[in-house]
CHARMM internal coordinates of N, CA and C (Angstrom, degrees):
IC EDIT
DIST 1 N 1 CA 1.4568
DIST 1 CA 1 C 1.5285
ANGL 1 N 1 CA 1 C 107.96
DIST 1 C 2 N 1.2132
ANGL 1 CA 1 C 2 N 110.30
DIHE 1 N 1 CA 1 C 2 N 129.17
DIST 2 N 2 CA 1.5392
ANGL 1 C 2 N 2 CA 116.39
DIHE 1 CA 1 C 2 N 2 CA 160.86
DIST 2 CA 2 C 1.4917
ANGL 2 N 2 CA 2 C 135.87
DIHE 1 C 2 N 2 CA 2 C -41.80
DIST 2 C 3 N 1.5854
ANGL 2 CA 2 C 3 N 126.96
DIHE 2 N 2 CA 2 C 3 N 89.01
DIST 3 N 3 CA 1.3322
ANGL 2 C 3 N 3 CA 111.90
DIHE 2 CA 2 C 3 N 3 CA 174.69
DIST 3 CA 3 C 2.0879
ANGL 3 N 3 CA 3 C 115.06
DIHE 2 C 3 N 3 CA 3 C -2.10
DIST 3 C 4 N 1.2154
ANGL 3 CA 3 C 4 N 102.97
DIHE 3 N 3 CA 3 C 4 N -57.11
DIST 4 N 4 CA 1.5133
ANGL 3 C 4 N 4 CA 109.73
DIHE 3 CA 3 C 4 N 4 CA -158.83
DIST 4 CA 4 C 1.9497
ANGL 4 N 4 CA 4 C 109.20
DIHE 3 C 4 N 4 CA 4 C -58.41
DIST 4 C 5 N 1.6141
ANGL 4 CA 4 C 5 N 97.54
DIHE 4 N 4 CA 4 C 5 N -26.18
DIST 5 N 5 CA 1.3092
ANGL 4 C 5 N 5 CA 132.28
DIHE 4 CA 4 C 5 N 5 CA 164.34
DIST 5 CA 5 C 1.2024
ANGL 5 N 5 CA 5 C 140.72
DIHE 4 C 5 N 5 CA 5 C -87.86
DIST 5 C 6 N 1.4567
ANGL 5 CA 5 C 6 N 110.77
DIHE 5 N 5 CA 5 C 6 N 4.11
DIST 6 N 6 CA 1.8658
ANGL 5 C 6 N 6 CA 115.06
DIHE 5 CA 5 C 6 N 6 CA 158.33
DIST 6 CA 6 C 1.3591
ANGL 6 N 6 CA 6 C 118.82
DIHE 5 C 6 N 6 CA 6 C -89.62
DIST 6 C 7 N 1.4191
ANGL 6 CA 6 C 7 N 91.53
DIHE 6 N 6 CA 6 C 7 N 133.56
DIST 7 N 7 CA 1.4992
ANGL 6 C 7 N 7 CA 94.11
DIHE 6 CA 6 C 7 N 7 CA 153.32
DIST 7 CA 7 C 0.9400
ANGL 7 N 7 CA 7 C 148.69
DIHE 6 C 7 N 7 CA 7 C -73.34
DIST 7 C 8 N 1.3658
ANGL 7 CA 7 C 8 N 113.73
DIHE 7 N 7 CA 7 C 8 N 134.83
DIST 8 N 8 CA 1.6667
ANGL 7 C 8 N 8 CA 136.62
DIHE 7 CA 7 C 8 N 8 CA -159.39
DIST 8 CA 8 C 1.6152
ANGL 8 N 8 CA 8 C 97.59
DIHE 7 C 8 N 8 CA 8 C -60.65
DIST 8 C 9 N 1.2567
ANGL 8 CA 8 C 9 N 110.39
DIHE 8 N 8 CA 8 C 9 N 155.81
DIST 9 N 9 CA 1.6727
ANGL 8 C 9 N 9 CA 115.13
DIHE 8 CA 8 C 9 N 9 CA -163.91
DIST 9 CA 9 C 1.9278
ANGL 9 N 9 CA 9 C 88.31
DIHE 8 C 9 N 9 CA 9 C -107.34
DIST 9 C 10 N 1.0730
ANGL 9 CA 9 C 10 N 132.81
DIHE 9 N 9 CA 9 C 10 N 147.09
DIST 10 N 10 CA 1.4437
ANGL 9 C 10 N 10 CA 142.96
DIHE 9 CA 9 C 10 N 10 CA -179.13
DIST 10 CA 10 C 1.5449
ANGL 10 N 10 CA 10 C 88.89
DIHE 9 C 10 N 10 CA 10 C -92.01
DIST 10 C 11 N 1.6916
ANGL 10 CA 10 C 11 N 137.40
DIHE 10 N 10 CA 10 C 11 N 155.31
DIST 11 N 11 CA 1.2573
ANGL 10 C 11 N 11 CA 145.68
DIHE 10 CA 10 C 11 N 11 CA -165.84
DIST 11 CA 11 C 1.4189
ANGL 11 N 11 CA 11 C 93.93
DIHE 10 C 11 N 11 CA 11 C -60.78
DIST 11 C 12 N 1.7010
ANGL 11 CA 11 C 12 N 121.35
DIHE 11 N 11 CA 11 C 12 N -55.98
DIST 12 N 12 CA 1.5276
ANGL 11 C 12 N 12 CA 140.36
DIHE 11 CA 11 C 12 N 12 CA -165.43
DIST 12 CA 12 C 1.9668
ANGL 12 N 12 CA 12 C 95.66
DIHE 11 C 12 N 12 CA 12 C -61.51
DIST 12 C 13 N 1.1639
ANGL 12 CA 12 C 13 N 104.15
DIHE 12 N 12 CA 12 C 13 N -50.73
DIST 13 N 13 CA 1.9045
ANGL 12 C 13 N 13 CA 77.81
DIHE 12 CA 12 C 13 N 13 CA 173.67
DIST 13 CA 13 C 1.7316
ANGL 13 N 13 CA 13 C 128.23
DIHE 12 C 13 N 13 CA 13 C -90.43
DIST 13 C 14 N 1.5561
ANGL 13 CA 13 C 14 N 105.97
DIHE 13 N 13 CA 13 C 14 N -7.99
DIST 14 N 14 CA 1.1379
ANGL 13 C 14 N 14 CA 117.75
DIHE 13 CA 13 C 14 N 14 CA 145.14
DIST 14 CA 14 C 1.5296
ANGL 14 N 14 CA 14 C 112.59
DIHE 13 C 14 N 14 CA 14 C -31.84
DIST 14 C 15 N 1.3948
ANGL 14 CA 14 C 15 N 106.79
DIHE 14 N 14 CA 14 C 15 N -109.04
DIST 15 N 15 CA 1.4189
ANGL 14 C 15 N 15 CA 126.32
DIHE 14 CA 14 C 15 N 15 CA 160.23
DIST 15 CA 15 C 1.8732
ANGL 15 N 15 CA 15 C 109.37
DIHE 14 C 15 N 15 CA 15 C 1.40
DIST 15 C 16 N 1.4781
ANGL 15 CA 15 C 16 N 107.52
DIHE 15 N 15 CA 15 C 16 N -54.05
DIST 16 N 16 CA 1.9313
ANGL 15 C 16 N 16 CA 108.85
DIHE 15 CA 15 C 16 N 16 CA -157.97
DIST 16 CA 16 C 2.1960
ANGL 16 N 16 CA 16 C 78.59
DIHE 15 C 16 N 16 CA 16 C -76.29
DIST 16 C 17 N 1.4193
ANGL 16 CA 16 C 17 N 114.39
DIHE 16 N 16 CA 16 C 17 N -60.09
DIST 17 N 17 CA 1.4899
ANGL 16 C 17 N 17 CA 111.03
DIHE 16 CA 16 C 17 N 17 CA -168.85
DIST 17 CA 17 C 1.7699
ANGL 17 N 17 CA 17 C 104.79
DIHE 16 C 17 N 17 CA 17 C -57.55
DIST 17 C 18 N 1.3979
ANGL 17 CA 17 C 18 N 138.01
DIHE 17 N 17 CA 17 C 18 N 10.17
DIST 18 N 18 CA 0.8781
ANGL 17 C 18 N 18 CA 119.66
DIHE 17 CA 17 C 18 N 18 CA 171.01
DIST 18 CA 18 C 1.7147
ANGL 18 N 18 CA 18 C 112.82
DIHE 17 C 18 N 18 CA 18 C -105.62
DIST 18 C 19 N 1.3552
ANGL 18 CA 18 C 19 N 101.80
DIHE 18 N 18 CA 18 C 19 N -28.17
DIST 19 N 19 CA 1.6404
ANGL 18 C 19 N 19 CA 132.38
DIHE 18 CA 18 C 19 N 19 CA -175.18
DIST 19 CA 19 C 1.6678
ANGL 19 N 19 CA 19 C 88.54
DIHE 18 C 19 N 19 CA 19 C -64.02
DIST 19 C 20 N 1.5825
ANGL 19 CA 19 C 20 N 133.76
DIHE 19 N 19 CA 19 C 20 N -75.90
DIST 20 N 20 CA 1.1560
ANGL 19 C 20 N 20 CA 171.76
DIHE 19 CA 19 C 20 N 20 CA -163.94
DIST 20 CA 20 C 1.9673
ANGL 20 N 20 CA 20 C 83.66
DIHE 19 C 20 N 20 CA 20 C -59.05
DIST 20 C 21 N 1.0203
ANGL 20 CA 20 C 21 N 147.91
DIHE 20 N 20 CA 20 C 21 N -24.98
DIST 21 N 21 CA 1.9701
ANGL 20 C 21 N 21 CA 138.51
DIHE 20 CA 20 C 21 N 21 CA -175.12
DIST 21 CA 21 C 1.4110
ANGL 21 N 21 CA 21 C 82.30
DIHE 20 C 21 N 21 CA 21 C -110.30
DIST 21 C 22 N 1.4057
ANGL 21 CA 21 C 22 N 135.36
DIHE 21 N 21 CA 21 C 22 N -53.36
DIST 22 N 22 CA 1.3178
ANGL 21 C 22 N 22 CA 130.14
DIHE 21 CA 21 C 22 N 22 CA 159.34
DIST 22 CA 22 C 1.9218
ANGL 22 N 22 CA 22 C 129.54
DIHE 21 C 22 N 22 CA 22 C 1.38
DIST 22 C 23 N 1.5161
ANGL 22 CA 22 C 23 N 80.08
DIHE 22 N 22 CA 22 C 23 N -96.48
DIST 23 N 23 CA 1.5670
ANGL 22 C 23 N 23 CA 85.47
DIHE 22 CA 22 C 23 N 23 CA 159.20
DIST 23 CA 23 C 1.7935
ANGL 23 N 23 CA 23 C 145.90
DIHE 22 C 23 N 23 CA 23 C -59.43
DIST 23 C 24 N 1.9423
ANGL 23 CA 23 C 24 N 89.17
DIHE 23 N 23 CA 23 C 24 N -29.55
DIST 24 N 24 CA 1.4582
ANGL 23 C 24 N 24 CA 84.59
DIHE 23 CA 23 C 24 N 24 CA 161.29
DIST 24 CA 24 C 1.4760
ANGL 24 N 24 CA 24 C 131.51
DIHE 23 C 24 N 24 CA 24 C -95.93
DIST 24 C 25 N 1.2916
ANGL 24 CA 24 C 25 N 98.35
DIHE 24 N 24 CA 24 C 25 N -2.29
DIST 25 N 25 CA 2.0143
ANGL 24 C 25 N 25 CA 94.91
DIHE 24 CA 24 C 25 N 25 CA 148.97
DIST 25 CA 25 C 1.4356
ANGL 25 N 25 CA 25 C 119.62
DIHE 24 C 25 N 25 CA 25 C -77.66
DIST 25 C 26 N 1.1063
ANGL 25 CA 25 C 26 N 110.37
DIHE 25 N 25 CA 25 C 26 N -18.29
DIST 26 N 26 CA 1.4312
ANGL 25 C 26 N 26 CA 114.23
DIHE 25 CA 25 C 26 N 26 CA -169.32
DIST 26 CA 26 C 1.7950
ANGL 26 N 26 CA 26 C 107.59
DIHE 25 C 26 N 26 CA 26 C -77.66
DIST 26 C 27 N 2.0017
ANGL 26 CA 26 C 27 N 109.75
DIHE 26 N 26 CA 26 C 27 N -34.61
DIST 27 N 27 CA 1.1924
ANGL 26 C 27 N 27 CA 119.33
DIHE 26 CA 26 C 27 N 27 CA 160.61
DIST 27 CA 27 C 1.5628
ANGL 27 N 27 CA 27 C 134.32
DIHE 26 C 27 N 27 CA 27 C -46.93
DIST 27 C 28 N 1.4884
ANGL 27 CA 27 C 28 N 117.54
DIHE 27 N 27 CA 27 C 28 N 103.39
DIST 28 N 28 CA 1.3532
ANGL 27 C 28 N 28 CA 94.18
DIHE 27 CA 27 C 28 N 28 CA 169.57
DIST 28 CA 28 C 1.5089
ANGL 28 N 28 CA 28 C 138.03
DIHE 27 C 28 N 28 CA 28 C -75.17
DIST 28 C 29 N 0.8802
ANGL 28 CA 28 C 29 N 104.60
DIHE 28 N 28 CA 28 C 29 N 25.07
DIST 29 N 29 CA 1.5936
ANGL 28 C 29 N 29 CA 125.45
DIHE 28 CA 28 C 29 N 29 CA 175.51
DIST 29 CA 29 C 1.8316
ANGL 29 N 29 CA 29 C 110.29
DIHE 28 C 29 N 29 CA 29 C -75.23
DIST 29 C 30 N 1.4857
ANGL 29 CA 29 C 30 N 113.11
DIHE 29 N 29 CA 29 C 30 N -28.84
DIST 30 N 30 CA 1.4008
ANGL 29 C 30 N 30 CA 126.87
DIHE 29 CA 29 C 30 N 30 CA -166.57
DIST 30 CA 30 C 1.6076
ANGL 30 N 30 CA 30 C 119.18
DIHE 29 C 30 N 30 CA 30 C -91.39
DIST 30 C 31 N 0.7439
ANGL 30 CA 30 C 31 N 127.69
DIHE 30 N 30 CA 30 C 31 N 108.22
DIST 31 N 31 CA 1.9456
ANGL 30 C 31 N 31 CA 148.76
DIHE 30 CA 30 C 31 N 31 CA -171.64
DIST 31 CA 31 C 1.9292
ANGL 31 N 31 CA 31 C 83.50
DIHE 30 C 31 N 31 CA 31 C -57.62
DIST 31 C 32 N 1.6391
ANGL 31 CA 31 C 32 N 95.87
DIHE 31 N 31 CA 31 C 32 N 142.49
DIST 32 N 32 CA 1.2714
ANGL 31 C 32 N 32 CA 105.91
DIHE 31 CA 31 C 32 N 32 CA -169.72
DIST 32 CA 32 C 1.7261
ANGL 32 N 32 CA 32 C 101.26
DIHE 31 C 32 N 32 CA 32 C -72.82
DIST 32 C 33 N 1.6436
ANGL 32 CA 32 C 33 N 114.62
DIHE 32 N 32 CA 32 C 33 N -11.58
DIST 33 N 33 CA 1.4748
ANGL 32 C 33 N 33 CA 120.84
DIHE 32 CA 32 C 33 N 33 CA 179.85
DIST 33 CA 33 C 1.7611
ANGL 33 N 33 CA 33 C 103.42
DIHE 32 C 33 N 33 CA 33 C -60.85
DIST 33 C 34 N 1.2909
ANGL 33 CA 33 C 34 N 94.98
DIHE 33 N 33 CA 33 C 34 N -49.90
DIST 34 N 34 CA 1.6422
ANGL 33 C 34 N 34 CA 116.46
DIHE 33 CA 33 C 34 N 34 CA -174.41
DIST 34 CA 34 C 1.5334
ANGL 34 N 34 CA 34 C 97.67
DIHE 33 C 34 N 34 CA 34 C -50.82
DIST 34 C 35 N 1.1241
ANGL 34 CA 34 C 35 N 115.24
DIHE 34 N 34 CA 34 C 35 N -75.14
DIST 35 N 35 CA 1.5882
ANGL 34 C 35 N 35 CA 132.97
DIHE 34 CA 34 C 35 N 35 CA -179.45
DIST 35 CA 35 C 1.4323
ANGL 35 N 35 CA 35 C 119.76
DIHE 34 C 35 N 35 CA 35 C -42.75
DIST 35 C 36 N 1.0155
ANGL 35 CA 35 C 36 N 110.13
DIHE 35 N 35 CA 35 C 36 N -15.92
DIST 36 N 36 CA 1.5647
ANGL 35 C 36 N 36 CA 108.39
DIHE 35 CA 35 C 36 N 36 CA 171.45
DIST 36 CA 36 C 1.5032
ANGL 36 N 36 CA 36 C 103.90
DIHE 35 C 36 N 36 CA 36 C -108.07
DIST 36 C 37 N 1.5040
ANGL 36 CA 36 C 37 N 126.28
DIHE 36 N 36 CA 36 C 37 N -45.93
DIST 37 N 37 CA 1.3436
ANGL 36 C 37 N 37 CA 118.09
DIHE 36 CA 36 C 37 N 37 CA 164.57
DIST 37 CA 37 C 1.6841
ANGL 37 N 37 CA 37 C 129.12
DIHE 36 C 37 N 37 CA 37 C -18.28
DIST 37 C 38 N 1.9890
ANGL 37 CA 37 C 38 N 91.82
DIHE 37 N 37 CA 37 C 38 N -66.34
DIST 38 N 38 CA 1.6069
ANGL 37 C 38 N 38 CA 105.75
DIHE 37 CA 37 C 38 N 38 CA 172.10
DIST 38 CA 38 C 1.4718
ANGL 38 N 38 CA 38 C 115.59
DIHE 37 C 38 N 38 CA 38 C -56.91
DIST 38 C 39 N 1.4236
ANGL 38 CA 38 C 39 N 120.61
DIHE 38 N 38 CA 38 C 39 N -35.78
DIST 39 N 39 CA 1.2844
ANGL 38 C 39 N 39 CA 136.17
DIHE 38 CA 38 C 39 N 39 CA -178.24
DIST 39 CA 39 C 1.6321
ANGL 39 N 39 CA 39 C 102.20
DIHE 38 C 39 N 39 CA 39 C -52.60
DIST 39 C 40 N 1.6727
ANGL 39 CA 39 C 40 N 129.94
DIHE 39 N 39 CA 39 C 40 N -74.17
DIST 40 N 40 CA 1.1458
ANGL 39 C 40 N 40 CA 149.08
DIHE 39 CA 39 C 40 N 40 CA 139.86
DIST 40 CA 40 C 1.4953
ANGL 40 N 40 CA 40 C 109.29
DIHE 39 C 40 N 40 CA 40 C 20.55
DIST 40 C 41 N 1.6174
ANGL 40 CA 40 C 41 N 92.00
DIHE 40 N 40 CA 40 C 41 N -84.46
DIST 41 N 41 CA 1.9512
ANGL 40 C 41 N 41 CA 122.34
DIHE 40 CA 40 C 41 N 41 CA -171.84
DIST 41 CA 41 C 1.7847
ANGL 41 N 41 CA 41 C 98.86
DIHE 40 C 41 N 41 CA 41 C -66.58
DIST 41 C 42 N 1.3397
ANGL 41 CA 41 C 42 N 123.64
DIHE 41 N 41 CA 41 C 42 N -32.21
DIST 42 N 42 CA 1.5839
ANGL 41 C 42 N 42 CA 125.32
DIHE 41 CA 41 C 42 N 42 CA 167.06
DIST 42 CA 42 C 1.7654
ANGL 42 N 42 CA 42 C 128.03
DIHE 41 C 42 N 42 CA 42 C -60.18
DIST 42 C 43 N 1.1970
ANGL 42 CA 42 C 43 N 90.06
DIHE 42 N 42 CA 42 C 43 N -28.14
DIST 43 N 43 CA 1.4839
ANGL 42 C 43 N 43 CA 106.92
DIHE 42 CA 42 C 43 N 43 CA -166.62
DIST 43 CA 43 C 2.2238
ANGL 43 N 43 CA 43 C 88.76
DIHE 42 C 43 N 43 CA 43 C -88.30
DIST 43 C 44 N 1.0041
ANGL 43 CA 43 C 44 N 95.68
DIHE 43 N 43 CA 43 C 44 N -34.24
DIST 44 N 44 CA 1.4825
ANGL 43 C 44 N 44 CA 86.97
DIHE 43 CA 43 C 44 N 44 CA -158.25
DIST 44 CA 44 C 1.8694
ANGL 44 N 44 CA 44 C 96.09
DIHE 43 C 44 N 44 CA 44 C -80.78
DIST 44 C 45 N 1.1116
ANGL 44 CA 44 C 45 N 96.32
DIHE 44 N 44 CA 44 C 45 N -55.46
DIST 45 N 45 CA 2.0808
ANGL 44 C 45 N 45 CA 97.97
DIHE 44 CA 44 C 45 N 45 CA 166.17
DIST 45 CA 45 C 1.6944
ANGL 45 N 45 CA 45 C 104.75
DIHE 44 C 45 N 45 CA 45 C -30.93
DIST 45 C 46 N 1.5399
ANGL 45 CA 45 C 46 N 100.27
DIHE 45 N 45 CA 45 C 46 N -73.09
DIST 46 N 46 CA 1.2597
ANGL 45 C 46 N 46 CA 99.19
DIHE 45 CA 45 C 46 N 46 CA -178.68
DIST 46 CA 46 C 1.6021
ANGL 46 N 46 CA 46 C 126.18
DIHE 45 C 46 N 46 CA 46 C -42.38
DIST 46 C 47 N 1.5015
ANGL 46 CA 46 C 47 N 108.76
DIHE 46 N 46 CA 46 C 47 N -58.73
DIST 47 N 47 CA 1.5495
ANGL 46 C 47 N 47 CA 97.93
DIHE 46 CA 46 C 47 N 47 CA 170.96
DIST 47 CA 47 C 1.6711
ANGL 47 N 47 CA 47 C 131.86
DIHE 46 C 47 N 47 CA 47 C -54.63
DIST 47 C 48 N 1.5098
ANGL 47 CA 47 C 48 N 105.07
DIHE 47 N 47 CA 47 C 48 N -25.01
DIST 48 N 48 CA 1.5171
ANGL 47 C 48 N 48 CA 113.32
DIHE 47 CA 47 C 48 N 48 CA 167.88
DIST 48 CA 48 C 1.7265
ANGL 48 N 48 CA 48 C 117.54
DIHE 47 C 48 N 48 CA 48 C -77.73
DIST 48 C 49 N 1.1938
ANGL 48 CA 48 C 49 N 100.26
DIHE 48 N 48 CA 48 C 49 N -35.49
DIST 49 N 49 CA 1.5830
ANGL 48 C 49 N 49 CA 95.44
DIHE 48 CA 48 C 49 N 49 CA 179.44
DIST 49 CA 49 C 1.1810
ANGL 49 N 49 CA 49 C 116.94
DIHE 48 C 49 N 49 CA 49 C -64.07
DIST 49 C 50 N 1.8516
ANGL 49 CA 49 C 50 N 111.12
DIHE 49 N 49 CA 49 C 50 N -39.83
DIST 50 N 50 CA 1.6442
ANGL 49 C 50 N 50 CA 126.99
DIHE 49 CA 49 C 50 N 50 CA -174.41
DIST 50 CA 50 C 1.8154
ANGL 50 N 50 CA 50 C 105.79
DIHE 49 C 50 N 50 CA 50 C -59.75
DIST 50 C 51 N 1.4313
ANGL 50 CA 50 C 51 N 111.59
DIHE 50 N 50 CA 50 C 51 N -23.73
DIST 51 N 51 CA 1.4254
ANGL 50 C 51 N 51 CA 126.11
DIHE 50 CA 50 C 51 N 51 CA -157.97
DIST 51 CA 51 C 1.6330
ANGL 51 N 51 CA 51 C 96.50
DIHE 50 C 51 N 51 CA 51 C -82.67
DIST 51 C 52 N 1.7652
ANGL 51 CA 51 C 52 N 106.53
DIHE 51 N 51 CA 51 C 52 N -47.15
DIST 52 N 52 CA 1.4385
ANGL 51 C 52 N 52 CA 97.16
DIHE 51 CA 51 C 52 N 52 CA 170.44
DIST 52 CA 52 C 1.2743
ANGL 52 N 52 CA 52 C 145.23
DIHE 51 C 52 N 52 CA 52 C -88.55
DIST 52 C 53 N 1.6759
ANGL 52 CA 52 C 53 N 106.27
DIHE 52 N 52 CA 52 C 53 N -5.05
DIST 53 N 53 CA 1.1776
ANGL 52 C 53 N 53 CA 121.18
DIHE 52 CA 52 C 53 N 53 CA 152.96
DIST 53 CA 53 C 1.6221
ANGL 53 N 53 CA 53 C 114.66
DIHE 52 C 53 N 53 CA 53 C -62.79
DIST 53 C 54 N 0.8848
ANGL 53 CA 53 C 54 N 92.53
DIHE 53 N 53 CA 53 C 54 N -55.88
DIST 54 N 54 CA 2.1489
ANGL 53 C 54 N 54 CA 89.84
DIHE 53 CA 53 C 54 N 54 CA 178.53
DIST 54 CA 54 C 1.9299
ANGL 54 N 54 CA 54 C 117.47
DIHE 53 C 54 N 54 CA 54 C -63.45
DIST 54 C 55 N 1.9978
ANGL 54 CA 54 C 55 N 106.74
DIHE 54 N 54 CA 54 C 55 N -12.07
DIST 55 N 55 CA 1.2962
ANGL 54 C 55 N 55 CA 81.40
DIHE 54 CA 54 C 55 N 55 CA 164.34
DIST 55 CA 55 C 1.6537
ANGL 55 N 55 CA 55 C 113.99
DIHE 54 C 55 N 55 CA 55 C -104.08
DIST 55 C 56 N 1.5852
ANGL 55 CA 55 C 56 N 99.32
DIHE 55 N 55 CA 55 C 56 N 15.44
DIST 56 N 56 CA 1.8169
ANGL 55 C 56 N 56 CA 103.86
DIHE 55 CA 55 C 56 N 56 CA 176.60
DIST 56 CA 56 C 1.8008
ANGL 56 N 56 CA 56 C 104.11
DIHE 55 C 56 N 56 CA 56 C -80.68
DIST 56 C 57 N 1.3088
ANGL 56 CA 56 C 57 N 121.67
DIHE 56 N 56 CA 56 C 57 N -50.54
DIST 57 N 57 CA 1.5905
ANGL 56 C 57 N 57 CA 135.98
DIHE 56 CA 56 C 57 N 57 CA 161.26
DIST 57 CA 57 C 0.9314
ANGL 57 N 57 CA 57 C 106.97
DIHE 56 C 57 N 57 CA 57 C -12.36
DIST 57 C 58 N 1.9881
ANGL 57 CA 57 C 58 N 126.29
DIHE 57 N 57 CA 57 C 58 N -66.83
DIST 58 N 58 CA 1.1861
ANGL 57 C 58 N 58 CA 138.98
DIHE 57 CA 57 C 58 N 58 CA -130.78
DIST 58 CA 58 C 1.8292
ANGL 58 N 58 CA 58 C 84.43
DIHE 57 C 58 N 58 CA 58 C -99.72
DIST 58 C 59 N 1.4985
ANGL 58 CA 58 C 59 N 139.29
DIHE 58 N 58 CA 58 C 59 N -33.76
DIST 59 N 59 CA 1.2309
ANGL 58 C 59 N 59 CA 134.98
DIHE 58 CA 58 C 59 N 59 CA 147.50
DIST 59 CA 59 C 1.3107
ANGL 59 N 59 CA 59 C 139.93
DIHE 58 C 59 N 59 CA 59 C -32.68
DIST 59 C 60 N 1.3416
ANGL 59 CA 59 C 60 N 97.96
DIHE 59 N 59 CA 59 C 60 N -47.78
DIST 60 N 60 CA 1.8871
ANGL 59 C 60 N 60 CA 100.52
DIHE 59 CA 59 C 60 N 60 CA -167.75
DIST 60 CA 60 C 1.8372
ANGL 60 N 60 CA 60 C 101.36
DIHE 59 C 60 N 60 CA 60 C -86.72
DIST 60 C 61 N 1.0543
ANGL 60 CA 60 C 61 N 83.04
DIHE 60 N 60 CA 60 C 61 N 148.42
DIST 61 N 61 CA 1.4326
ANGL 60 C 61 N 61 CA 98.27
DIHE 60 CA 60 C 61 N 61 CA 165.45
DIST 61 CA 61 C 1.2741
ANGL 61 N 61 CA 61 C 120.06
DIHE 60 C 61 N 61 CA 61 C -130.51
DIST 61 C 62 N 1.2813
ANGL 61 CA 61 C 62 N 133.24
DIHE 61 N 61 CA 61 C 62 N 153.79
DIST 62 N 62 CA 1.4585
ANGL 61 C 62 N 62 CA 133.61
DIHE 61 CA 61 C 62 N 62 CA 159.48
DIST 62 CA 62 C 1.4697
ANGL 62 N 62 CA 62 C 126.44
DIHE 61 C 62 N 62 CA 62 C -129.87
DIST 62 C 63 N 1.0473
ANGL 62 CA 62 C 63 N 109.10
DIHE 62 N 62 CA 62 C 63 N 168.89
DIST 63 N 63 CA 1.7981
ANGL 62 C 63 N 63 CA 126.63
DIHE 62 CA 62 C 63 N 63 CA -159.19
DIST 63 CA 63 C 1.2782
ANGL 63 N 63 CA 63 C 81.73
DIHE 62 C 63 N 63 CA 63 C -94.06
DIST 63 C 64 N 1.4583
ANGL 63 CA 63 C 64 N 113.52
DIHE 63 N 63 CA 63 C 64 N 133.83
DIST 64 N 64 CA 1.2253
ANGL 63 C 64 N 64 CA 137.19
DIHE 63 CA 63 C 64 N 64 CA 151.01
DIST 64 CA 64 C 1.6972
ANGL 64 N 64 CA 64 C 116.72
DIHE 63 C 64 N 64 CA 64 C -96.69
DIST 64 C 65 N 1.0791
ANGL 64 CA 64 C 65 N 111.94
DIHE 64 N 64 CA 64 C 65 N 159.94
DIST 65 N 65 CA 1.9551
ANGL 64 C 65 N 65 CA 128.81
DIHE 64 CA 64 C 65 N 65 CA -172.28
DIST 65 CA 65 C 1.2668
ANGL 65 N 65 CA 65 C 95.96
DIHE 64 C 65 N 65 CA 65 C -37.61
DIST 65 C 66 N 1.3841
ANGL 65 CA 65 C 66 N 128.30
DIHE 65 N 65 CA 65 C 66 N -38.67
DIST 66 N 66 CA 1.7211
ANGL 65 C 66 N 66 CA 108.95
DIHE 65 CA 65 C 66 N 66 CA 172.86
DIST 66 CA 66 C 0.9455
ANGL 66 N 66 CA 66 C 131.96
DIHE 65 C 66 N 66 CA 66 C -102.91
DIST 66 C 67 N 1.2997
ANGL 66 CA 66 C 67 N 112.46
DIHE 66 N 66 CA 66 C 67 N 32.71
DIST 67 N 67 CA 1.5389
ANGL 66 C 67 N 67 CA 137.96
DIHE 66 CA 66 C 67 N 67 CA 169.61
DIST 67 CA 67 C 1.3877
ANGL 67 N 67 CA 67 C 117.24
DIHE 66 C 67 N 67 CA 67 C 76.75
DIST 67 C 68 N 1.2561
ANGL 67 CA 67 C 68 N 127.88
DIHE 67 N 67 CA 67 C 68 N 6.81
DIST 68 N 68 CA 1.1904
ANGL 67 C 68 N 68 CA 153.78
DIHE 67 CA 67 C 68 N 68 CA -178.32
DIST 68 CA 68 C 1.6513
ANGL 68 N 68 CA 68 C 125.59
DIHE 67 C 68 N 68 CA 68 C -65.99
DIST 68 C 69 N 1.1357
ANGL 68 CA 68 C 69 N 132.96
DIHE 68 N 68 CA 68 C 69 N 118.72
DIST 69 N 69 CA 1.1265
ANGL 68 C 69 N 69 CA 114.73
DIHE 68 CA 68 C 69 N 69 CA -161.71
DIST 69 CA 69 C 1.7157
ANGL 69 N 69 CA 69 C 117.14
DIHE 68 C 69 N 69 CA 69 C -91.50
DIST 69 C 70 N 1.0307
ANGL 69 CA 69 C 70 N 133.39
DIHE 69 N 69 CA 69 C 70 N 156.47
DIST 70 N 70 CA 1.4904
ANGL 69 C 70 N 70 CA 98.15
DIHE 69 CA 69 C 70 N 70 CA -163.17
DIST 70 CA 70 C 2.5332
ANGL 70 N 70 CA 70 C 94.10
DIHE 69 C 70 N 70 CA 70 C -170.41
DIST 70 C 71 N 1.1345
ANGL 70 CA 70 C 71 N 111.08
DIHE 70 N 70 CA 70 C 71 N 135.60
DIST 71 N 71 CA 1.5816
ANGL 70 C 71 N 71 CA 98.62
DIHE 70 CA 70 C 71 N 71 CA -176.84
DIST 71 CA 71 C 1.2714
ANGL 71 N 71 CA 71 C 126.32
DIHE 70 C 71 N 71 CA 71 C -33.71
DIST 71 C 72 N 1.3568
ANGL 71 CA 71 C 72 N 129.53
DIHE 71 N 71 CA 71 C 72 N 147.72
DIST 72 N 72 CA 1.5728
ANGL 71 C 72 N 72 CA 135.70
DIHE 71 CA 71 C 72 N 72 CA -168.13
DIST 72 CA 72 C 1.6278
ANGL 72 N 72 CA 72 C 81.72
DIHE 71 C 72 N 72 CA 72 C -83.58
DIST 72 C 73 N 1.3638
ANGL 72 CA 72 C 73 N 122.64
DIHE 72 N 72 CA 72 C 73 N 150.78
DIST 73 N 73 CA 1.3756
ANGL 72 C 73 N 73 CA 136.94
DIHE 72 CA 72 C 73 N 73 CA 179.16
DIST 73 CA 73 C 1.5983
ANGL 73 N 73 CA 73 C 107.78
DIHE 72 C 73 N 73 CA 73 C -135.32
END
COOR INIT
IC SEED 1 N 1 CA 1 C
IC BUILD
């Protein structure tokens, strides 16, 4: 599949594919080739997931004591 053609990971399977490289580094069953691969494919989830969490942030807002609506901080 074409980079231009993957699907985008939602934060929640973000999160499970980061949990999920987690454990299989943690396996000693996994060749340090393997382990840096997942390492690799972790880093890049992570920077995309972190990317859509920071444009959900820049969305929410909340009511402050005078009912006022005002950026989530």
């Amino acid at each position: 599949m074409s980079p231009a053609k993957k699907k985008e990971l939602t934060i929640e399977e973000g999160f499970k594919h980061l949990e999920d490289a987690v454990q299989k580094m943690d396996s000693e069953d996994i060749s340090l080739e393997e382990s840096f691969a997942v390492y690799e494919k972790a880093m890049q989830v992570l920077k995309s997931t972190r990317k859509k969490i920071d444009e959900v942030e820049k969305k929410v807002m909340v009511v402050n004591d005078n009912g006022d609506r005002e950026e989530f901080q």
